[in-house]
C-alpha positions as CSV (number, residue, x, y, z in Angstrom):
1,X,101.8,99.2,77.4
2,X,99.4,99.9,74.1
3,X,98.2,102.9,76.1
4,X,101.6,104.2,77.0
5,X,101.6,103.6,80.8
6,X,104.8,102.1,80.4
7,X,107.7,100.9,78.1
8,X,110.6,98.4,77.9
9,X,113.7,100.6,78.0
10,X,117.2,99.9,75.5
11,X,118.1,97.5,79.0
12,X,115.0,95.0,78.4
13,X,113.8,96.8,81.6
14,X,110.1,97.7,82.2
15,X,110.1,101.6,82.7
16,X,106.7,103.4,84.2
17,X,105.2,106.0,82.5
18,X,102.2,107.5,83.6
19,X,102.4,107.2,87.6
20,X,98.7,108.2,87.9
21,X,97.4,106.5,84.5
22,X,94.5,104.8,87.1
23,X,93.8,107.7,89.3
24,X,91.5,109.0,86.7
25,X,88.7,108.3,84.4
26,X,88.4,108.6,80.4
27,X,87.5,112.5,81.1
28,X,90.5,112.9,82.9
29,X,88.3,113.2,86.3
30,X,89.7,111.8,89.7
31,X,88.4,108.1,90.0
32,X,86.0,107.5,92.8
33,X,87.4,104.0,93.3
34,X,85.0,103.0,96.0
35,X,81.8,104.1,94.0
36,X,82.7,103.7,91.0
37,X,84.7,100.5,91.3
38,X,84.7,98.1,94.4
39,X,80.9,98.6,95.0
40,X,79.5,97.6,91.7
41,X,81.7,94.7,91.6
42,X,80.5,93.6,94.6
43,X,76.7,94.3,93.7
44,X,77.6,92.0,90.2
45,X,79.5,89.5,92.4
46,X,77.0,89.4,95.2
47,X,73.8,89.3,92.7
48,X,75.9,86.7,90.1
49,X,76.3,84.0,93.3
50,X,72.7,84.7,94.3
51,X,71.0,83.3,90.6
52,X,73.0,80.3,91.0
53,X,72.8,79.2,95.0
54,X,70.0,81.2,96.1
55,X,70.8,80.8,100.1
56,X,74.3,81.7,100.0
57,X,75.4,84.1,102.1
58,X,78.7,85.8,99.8
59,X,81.7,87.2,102.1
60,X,83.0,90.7,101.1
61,X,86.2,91.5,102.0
62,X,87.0,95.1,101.9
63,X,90.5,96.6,100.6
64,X,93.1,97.5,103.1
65,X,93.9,100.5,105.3
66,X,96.8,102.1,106.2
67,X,97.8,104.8,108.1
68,X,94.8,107.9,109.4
69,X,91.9,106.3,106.9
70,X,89.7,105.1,109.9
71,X,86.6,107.4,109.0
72,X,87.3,106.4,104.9
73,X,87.5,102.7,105.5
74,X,83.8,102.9,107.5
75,X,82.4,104.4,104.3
76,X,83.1,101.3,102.6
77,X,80.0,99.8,101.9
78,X,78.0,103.2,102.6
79,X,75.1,103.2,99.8
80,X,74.4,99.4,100.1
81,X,71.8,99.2,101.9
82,X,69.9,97.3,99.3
83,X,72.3,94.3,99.2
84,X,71.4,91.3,100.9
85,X,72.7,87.9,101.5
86,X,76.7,88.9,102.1
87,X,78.5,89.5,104.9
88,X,81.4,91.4,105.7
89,X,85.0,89.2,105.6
90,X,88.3,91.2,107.3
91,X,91.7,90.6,108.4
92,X,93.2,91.6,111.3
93,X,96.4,91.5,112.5
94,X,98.9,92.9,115.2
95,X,101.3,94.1,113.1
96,X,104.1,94.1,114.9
97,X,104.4,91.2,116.0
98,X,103.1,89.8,112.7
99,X,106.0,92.1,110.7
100,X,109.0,92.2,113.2
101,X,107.9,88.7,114.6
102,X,108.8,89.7,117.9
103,X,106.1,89.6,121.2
104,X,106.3,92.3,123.5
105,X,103.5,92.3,126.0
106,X,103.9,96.3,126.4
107,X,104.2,97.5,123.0
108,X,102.1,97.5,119.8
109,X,101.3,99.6,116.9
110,X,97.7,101.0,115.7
111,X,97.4,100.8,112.1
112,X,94.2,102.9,112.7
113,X,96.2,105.3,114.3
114,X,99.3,105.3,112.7
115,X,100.8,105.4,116.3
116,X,102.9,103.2,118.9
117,X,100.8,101.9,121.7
118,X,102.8,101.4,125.4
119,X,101.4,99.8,128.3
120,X,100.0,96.0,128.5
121,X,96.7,97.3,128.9
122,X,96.3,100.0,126.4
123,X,97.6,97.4,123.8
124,X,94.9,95.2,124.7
125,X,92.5,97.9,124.5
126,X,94.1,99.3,121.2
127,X,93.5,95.7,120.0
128,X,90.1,95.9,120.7
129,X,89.3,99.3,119.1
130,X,90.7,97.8,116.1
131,X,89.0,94.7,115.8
132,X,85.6,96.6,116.6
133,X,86.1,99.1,114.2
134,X,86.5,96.3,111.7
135,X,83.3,94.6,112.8
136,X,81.3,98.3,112.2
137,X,82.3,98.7,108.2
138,X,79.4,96.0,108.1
139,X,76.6,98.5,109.2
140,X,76.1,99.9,106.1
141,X,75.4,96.4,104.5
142,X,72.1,95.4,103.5
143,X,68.8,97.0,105.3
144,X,69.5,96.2,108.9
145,X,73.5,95.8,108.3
146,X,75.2,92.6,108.2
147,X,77.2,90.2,110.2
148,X,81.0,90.6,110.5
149,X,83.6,87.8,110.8
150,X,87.6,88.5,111.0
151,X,88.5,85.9,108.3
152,X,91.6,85.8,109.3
153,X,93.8,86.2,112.3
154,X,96.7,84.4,113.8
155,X,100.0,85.2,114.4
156,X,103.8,84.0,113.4
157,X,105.2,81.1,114.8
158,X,108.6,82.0,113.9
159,X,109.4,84.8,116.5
160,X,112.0,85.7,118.1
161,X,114.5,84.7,114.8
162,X,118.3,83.7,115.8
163,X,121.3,85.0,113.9
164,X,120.9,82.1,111.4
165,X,117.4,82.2,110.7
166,X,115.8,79.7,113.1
167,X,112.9,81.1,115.6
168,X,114.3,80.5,119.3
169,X,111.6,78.3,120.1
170,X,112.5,75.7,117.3
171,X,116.0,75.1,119.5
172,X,114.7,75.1,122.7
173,X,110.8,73.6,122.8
174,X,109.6,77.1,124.4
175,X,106.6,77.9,123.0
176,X,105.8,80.4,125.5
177,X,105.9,83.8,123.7
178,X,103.7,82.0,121.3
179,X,101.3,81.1,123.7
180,X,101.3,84.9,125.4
181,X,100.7,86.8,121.6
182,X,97.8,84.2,120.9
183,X,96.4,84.9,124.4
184,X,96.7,89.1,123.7
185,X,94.6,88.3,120.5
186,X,92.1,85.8,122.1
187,X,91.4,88.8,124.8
188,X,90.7,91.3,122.0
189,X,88.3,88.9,119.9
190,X,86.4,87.3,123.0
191,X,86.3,91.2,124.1
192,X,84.8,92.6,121.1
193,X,82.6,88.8,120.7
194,X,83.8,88.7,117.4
195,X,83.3,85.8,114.9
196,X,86.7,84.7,113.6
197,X,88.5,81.6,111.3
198,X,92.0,81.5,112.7
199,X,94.7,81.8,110.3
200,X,96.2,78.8,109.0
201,X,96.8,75.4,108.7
202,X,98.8,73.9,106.6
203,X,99.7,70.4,106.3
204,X,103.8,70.4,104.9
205,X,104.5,73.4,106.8
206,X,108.3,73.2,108.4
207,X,110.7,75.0,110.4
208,X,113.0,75.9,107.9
209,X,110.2,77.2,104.9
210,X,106.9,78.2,107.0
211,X,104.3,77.9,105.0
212,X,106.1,77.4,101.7
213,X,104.4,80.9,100.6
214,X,106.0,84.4,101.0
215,X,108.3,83.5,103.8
216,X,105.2,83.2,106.4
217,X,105.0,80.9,109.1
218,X,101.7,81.2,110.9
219,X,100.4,77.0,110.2
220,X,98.8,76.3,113.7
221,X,100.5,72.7,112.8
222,X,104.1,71.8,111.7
223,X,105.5,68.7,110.7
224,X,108.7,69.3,112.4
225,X,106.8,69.4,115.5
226,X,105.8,65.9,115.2
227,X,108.2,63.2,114.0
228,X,107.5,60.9,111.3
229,X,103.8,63.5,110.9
230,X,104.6,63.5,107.0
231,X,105.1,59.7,106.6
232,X,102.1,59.2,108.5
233,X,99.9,61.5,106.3
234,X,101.2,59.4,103.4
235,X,103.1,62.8,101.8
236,X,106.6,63.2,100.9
237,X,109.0,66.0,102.1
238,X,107.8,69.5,100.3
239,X,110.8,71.1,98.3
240,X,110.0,74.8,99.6
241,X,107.7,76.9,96.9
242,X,110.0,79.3,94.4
Protein backbone atom coordinates (compact mmCIF):
# COMPACT_ATOMS: atom_id res chain seq x y z
CA UNK A 1 0.00 0.00 0.00
CA UNK A 2 3.14 2.52 0.88
CA UNK A 3 4.22 1.76 -2.68
CA UNK A 4 0.88 2.43 -4.33
CA UNK A 5 -0.05 -1.05 -5.49
CA UNK A 6 -3.23 -0.60 -4.05
CA UNK A 7 -5.61 1.69 -1.94
CA UNK A 8 -8.67 1.52 0.36
CA UNK A 9 -11.42 3.19 -1.64
CA UNK A 10 -14.31 5.91 0.04
CA UNK A 11 -16.27 2.09 0.57
CA UNK A 12 -13.46 0.74 3.14
CA UNK A 13 -12.82 -1.58 0.10
CA UNK A 14 -9.31 -2.61 -0.97
CA UNK A 15 -8.89 -1.44 -4.64
CA UNK A 16 -5.77 -2.81 -6.97
CA UNK A 17 -3.58 -0.55 -8.47
CA UNK A 18 -0.77 -1.63 -10.28
CA UNK A 19 -1.93 -5.20 -11.84
CA UNK A 20 1.70 -5.96 -12.83
CA UNK A 21 3.50 -4.14 -9.75
CA UNK A 22 5.51 -7.83 -9.38
CA UNK A 23 6.08 -8.68 -12.90
CA UNK A 24 9.10 -6.44 -12.93
CA UNK A 25 12.21 -5.50 -11.19
CA UNK A 26 13.41 -2.10 -9.65
CA UNK A 27 14.64 -1.24 -13.43
CA UNK A 28 11.35 -1.78 -14.61
CA UNK A 29 12.78 -5.15 -16.40
CA UNK A 30 10.45 -8.30 -16.69
CA UNK A 31 11.19 -10.51 -13.51
CA UNK A 32 12.74 -13.78 -14.31
CA UNK A 33 10.86 -15.38 -11.39
CA UNK A 34 12.38 -18.78 -11.73
CA UNK A 35 16.11 -17.42 -11.77
CA UNK A 36 15.85 -14.74 -10.08
CA UNK A 37 13.46 -15.88 -7.35
CA UNK A 38 12.44 -19.60 -6.64
CA UNK A 39 16.01 -20.91 -7.28
CA UNK A 40 18.04 -18.90 -4.86
CA UNK A 41 15.57 -19.50 -2.25
CA UNK A 42 15.87 -22.91 -2.67
CA UNK A 43 19.85 -22.76 -2.89
CA UNK A 44 19.55 -20.52 0.76
CA UNK A 45 16.87 -22.98 1.97
CA UNK A 46 18.58 -26.15 0.85
CA UNK A 47 22.26 -24.87 2.12
CA UNK A 48 20.50 -23.22 5.61
CA UNK A 49 19.04 -27.04 6.46
CA UNK A 50 22.42 -28.49 5.51
CA UNK A 51 24.65 -26.42 8.42
CA UNK A 52 22.31 -27.49 10.86
CA UNK A 53 21.42 -31.53 10.03
CA UNK A 54 24.13 -32.26 7.78
CA UNK A 55 22.42 -35.71 6.33
CA UNK A 56 19.16 -34.33 5.57
CA UNK A 57 17.88 -34.76 2.50
CA UNK A 58 15.48 -31.21 1.90
CA UNK A 59 12.21 -31.80 -0.32
CA UNK A 60 11.61 -29.10 -3.01
CA UNK A 61 8.48 -28.62 -4.18
CA UNK A 62 8.15 -26.76 -7.33
CA UNK A 63 5.22 -24.13 -8.18
CA UNK A 64 2.30 -25.24 -10.11
CA UNK A 65 1.37 -25.58 -13.76
CA UNK A 66 -1.38 -24.87 -15.65
CA UNK A 67 -2.46 -25.07 -18.89
CA UNK A 68 0.55 -25.62 -22.25
CA UNK A 69 3.62 -24.97 -19.69
CA UNK A 70 5.00 -28.64 -19.91
CA UNK A 71 8.43 -27.68 -21.52
CA UNK A 72 8.60 -24.40 -18.84
CA UNK A 73 7.76 -26.43 -15.76
CA UNK A 74 10.96 -29.06 -16.80
CA UNK A 75 13.17 -25.99 -16.73
CA UNK A 76 12.51 -25.70 -13.21
CA UNK A 77 15.50 -26.58 -11.54
CA UNK A 78 17.66 -26.24 -14.78
CA UNK A 79 21.12 -24.59 -13.48
CA UNK A 80 21.22 -26.71 -10.29
CA UNK A 81 23.36 -29.03 -10.87
CA UNK A 82 25.55 -28.05 -8.03
CA UNK A 83 22.81 -28.65 -5.35
CA UNK A 84 22.92 -31.68 -3.35
CA UNK A 85 21.10 -33.31 -0.62
CA UNK A 86 17.27 -32.38 -1.82
CA UNK A 87 14.97 -34.02 -3.65
CA UNK A 88 12.17 -33.09 -5.74
CA UNK A 89 8.44 -33.05 -3.80
CA UNK A 90 5.11 -32.79 -6.36
CA UNK A 91 1.60 -33.10 -6.31
CA UNK A 92 -0.44 -34.78 -8.49
CA UNK A 93 -3.84 -35.02 -8.99
CA UNK A 94 -6.72 -36.07 -11.56
CA UNK A 95 -8.35 -33.12 -11.61
CA UNK A 96 -11.44 -33.99 -12.46
CA UNK A 97 -12.35 -36.14 -10.40
CA UNK A 98 -10.58 -34.18 -7.68
CA UNK A 99 -12.54 -30.70 -8.86
CA UNK A 100 -16.03 -32.02 -10.08
CA UNK A 101 -15.77 -35.02 -7.53
CA UNK A 102 -17.31 -37.23 -10.01
CA UNK A 103 -15.41 -40.86 -11.34
CA UNK A 104 -15.84 -41.54 -14.84
CA UNK A 105 -13.73 -44.49 -15.91
CA UNK A 106 -13.61 -42.96 -19.69
CA UNK A 107 -13.03 -39.45 -19.20
CA UNK A 108 -10.29 -37.23 -17.79
CA UNK A 109 -8.52 -34.00 -18.24
CA UNK A 110 -4.67 -33.34 -18.97
CA UNK A 111 -3.54 -30.38 -17.11
CA UNK A 112 -0.27 -30.83 -19.32
CA UNK A 113 -2.30 -30.67 -22.15
CA UNK A 114 -4.89 -28.44 -21.42
CA UNK A 115 -7.23 -31.08 -23.23
CA UNK A 116 -10.03 -33.73 -22.43
CA UNK A 117 -8.90 -37.23 -22.54
CA UNK A 118 -11.67 -40.13 -23.78
CA UNK A 119 -11.26 -43.77 -23.61
CA UNK A 120 -10.36 -45.93 -20.31
CA UNK A 121 -7.09 -46.54 -21.64
CA UNK A 122 -5.89 -43.31 -22.87
CA UNK A 123 -6.84 -41.93 -19.43
CA UNK A 124 -4.73 -44.33 -17.81
CA UNK A 125 -2.05 -43.61 -20.19
CA UNK A 126 -2.57 -39.72 -19.91
CA UNK A 127 -2.28 -40.46 -16.16
CA UNK A 128 0.88 -41.84 -16.58
CA UNK A 129 2.54 -39.23 -18.92
CA UNK A 130 1.65 -36.94 -16.24
CA UNK A 131 2.98 -38.45 -13.27
CA UNK A 132 6.27 -39.15 -15.30
CA UNK A 133 6.74 -35.87 -16.46
CA UNK A 134 6.53 -34.89 -12.85
CA UNK A 135 9.11 -37.37 -11.87
CA UNK A 136 11.63 -35.77 -14.83
CA UNK A 137 11.71 -31.92 -13.39
CA UNK A 138 14.16 -33.77 -10.92
CA UNK A 139 16.97 -34.36 -13.66
CA UNK A 140 18.26 -31.22 -13.42
CA UNK A 141 18.87 -31.47 -9.62
CA UNK A 142 22.20 -31.96 -8.26
CA UNK A 143 25.21 -33.65 -10.46
CA UNK A 144 23.59 -36.92 -11.34
CA UNK A 145 19.79 -35.54 -10.72
CA UNK A 146 17.78 -36.37 -7.90
CA UNK A 147 15.11 -38.67 -6.65
CA UNK A 148 11.39 -37.80 -7.17
CA UNK A 149 8.51 -38.51 -4.87
CA UNK A 150 4.63 -37.33 -5.54
CA UNK A 151 4.09 -35.89 -2.10
CA UNK A 152 0.79 -35.99 -2.42
CA UNK A 153 -1.96 -37.87 -4.23
CA UNK A 154 -5.27 -39.17 -3.32
CA UNK A 155 -8.55 -38.50 -4.29
CA UNK A 156 -12.11 -37.17 -2.81
CA UNK A 157 -14.18 -39.24 -0.88
CA UNK A 158 -17.11 -37.12 -1.32
CA UNK A 159 -18.16 -37.97 -5.00
CA UNK A 160 -20.92 -38.32 -6.50
CA UNK A 161 -22.70 -35.19 -4.19
CA UNK A 162 -26.69 -35.52 -3.80
CA UNK A 163 -28.96 -32.51 -4.07
CA UNK A 164 -28.39 -31.80 -0.38
CA UNK A 165 -24.83 -32.07 -0.12
CA UNK A 166 -24.20 -35.59 1.05
CA UNK A 167 -21.80 -37.91 -1.36
CA UNK A 168 -24.05 -40.94 -2.47
CA UNK A 169 -21.94 -43.38 -0.85
CA UNK A 170 -22.42 -41.88 2.75
CA UNK A 171 -26.41 -43.01 2.24
CA UNK A 172 -25.85 -46.15 0.79
CA UNK A 173 -22.33 -47.97 2.12
CA UNK A 174 -21.10 -48.14 -1.71
CA UNK A 175 -17.81 -47.30 -1.74
CA UNK A 176 -17.29 -48.63 -5.13
CA UNK A 177 -16.56 -45.50 -7.32
CA UNK A 178 -14.13 -44.85 -4.66
CA UNK A 179 -12.39 -47.87 -4.90
CA UNK A 180 -12.34 -47.72 -9.07
CA UNK A 181 -10.67 -43.78 -9.02
CA UNK A 182 -8.06 -45.04 -6.32
CA UNK A 183 -7.42 -48.15 -8.51
CA UNK A 184 -7.03 -45.68 -11.95
CA UNK A 185 -4.37 -43.82 -9.76
CA UNK A 186 -2.65 -46.93 -8.29
CA UNK A 187 -2.18 -48.05 -12.18
CA UNK A 188 -0.48 -44.79 -13.05
CA UNK A 189 1.94 -44.67 -9.98
CA UNK A 190 2.92 -48.52 -9.98
CA UNK A 191 3.23 -47.74 -13.95
CA UNK A 192 5.50 -45.02 -13.77
CA UNK A 193 7.26 -46.90 -10.26
CA UNK A 194 6.82 -43.77 -8.61
CA UNK A 195 7.58 -43.04 -4.94
CA UNK A 196 4.37 -41.52 -3.38
CA UNK A 197 2.82 -40.38 0.44
CA UNK A 198 -0.90 -40.73 -0.17
CA UNK A 199 -2.90 -37.78 0.67
CA UNK A 200 -4.40 -37.62 3.87
CA UNK A 201 -5.33 -38.69 7.03
CA UNK A 202 -6.97 -36.94 9.30
CA UNK A 203 -8.27 -38.03 12.58
CA UNK A 204 -11.87 -35.73 13.15
CA UNK A 205 -12.66 -35.92 9.63
CA UNK A 206 -16.67 -36.33 9.02
CA UNK A 207 -19.17 -36.64 6.48
CA UNK A 208 -20.75 -33.55 6.82
CA UNK A 209 -17.21 -31.13 7.07
CA UNK A 210 -14.37 -33.34 5.27
CA UNK A 211 -11.43 -32.43 6.40
CA UNK A 212 -12.43 -29.27 8.33
CA UNK A 213 -10.19 -27.32 5.76
CA UNK A 214 -11.36 -25.69 2.40
CA UNK A 215 -14.26 -27.89 1.95
CA UNK A 216 -11.93 -31.11 1.10
CA UNK A 217 -12.72 -34.50 1.87
CA UNK A 218 -9.85 -36.75 0.84
CA UNK A 219 -8.93 -38.27 4.89
CA UNK A 220 -8.37 -42.07 3.94
CA UNK A 221 -10.21 -42.37 7.60
CA UNK A 222 -13.59 -40.88 8.81
CA UNK A 223 -15.06 -41.00 12.08
CA UNK A 224 -18.50 -41.38 10.73
CA UNK A 225 -17.35 -44.55 9.21
CA UNK A 226 -16.77 -46.05 12.43
CA UNK A 227 -19.17 -45.57 15.45
CA UNK A 228 -18.11 -44.44 18.65
CA UNK A 229 -14.13 -43.90 16.57
CA UNK A 230 -14.04 -40.32 18.39
CA UNK A 231 -14.83 -41.53 21.88
CA UNK A 232 -12.52 -44.16 21.55
CA UNK A 233 -9.58 -41.85 20.44
CA UNK A 234 -10.37 -39.88 23.71
CA UNK A 235 -11.48 -36.57 21.30
CA UNK A 236 -14.53 -34.70 21.39
CA UNK A 237 -16.81 -33.82 18.29
CA UNK A 238 -14.74 -31.09 16.01
CA UNK A 239 -17.00 -27.94 15.41
CA UNK A 240 -16.08 -27.64 11.54
CA UNK A 241 -12.97 -24.94 10.93
CA UNK A 242 -14.37 -21.17 9.90
Amino acid sequence: RENGVWKVDGMGHPQLLRRDHFAHGAGGDPVRFLSEHMQPFFRRFVREVSAHLPGAITLLEPHLVFGNQKEAALDTFVGMDDVEQCALDTHWYNLGVRFLKRYTAWLSFSQLEDRLVFGYEAVVDAALYMIGHEQRRALPIGPRGSAAIIGEVGIPFDLDREPDGTAAAYRTGDFSAQRDAVQRIMQALEGALASFSWWCYTADNSNAHGDQWNQEDLSVWSRDQVPGAMQRLGMETAAPAP
